[in-house]
N, C-alpha and C positions, 0 to 999 in steps of 0.2 A: 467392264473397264476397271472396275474397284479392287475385284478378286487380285487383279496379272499384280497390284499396285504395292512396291514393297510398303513395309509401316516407313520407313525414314521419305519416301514422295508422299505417302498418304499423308504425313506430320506436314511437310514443306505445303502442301495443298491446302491443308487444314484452316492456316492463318489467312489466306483471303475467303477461303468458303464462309469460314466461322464471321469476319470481321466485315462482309458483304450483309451480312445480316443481324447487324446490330445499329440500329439508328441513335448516333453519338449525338447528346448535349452536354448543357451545363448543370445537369443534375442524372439522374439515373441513365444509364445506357439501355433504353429497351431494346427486346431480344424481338425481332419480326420476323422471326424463321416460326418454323413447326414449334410450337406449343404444348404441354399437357395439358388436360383439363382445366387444375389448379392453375397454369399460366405460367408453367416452369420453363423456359425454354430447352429444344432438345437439337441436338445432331450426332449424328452418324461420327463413329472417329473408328480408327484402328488401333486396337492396344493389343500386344500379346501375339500380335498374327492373327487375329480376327476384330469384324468389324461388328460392335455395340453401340447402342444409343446413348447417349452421356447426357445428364443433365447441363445445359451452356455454362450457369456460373462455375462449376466444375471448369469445363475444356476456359473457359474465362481464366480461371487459376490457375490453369497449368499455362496456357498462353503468356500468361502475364509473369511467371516464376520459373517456367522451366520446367517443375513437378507436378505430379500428381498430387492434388488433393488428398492426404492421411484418413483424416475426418470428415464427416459436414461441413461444407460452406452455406455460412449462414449469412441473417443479410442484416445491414444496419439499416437497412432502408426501409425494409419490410414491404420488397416491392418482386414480384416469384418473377417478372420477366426482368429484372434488373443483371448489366452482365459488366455495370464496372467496375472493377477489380477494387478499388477504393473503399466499396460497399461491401465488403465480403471480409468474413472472418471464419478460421476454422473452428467447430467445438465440435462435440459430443451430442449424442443425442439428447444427452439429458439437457444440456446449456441449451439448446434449441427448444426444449419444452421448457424451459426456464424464461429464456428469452421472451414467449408466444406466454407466458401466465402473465411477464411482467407488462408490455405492452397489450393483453385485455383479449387476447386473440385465445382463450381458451373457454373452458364450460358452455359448450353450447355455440361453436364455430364463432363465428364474429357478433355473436350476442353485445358484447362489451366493446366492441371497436367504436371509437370517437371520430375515424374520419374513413371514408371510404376510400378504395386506393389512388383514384384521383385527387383525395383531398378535400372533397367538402365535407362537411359537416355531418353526421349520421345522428344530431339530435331530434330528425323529424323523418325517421326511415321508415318506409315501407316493411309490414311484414309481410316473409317471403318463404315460407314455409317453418314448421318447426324450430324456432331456434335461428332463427336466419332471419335476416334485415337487408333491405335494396336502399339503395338511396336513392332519395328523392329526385334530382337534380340528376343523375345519372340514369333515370329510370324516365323521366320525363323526356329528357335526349333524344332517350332510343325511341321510344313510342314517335316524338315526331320524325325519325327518321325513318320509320318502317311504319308507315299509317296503315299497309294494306296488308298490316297482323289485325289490324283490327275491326277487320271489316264484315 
C-alpha cells in the first residue's frame, strides 16, 4: 500500500499518523509510537521518493514549520520521547554536546544527572552498572509492578 503511495498522499497521511501518536499535555508532548532504545521516537515518512525512519522530533519540525530540519533538533526539555515543537531548537552537533556537558548528562552517561527523567530526585540512586545510576523511586515502581521478575 505505501510503495503505489505518491510523497505529496504519503505527507497528507503523515499528519494524522504522526499526531495519533503523540499523547498531548500541558508539558512535554510524549511520543507513544515505536521508540529507539535511547527513547527517541521513530516513524516511517517518505522523503525523496523513498521511505526512511525519521527520528519524531524531526517529522515534529517539519510538521510544525513546513521544513526540514537543517540541523539537530535538540531539546530544551531533555526529555528523547518529547515531540512538542516548543521544546525543540536546531543546533549543531557540537551545541548538543555542549548542551548534554552543561546540563550533567556527560562523563560517564547520566553519572551527574540530578533528576531522573521523570523527575525525582537521583540523590539516592541506584548503581546500575559502570557509570550508570537507577533511581530509586522509579526502580521501586517497576519491581512492584513485575513481582514475578523476582521470583
Amino acid at each position: 500500500m505505501y510503495q503505489k503511495m505518491t510523497e505529496e498522499e504519503a505527507t497528507e497521511r503523515l499528519f494524522s499518523r504522526f499526531w495519533n501518536n503523540a499523547l498531548i499535555g500541558d508539558g512535554c508532548w510524549e511520543w507513544i509510537g515505536s521508540k529507539t532504545k535511547k527513547g527517541y521516537g521513530r516513524i516511517s515518512v517518505m522523503r525523496e521518493g523513498a521511505w526512511k525512519v525519521e527520528v519524531a522530533s524531526r517529522v515534529a519540525w517539519f510538521l510544525s514549520t513546513g521544513e526540514w530540519p537543517i540541523l539537530h533538533v535538540l531539546h530544551t526539555c531533555d526529555n528523547p520521547a518529547c515531540v512538542r515543537h516548543s521544546h525543540h531548537f536546531q543546533g549543531t552537533h557540537q551545541d548538543n554536546m555542549k548542551d548534554c556537558k552543561e546540563k550533567g548528562r556527560t562523563n560517564g552517561g547520566h553519572r551527574n544527572q540530578t533528576l531522573c527523567k521523570r523527575g525525582h530526585s537521583m540523590a539516592d540512586a541506584y548503581p546500575n552498572g559502570p557509570n550508570k545510576r537507577r533511581c530509586r523511586i522509579c526502580r521501586d515502581a517497576w519491581k512492584k509492578a513485575h513481582p514475578e521478575s523476582f521470583l
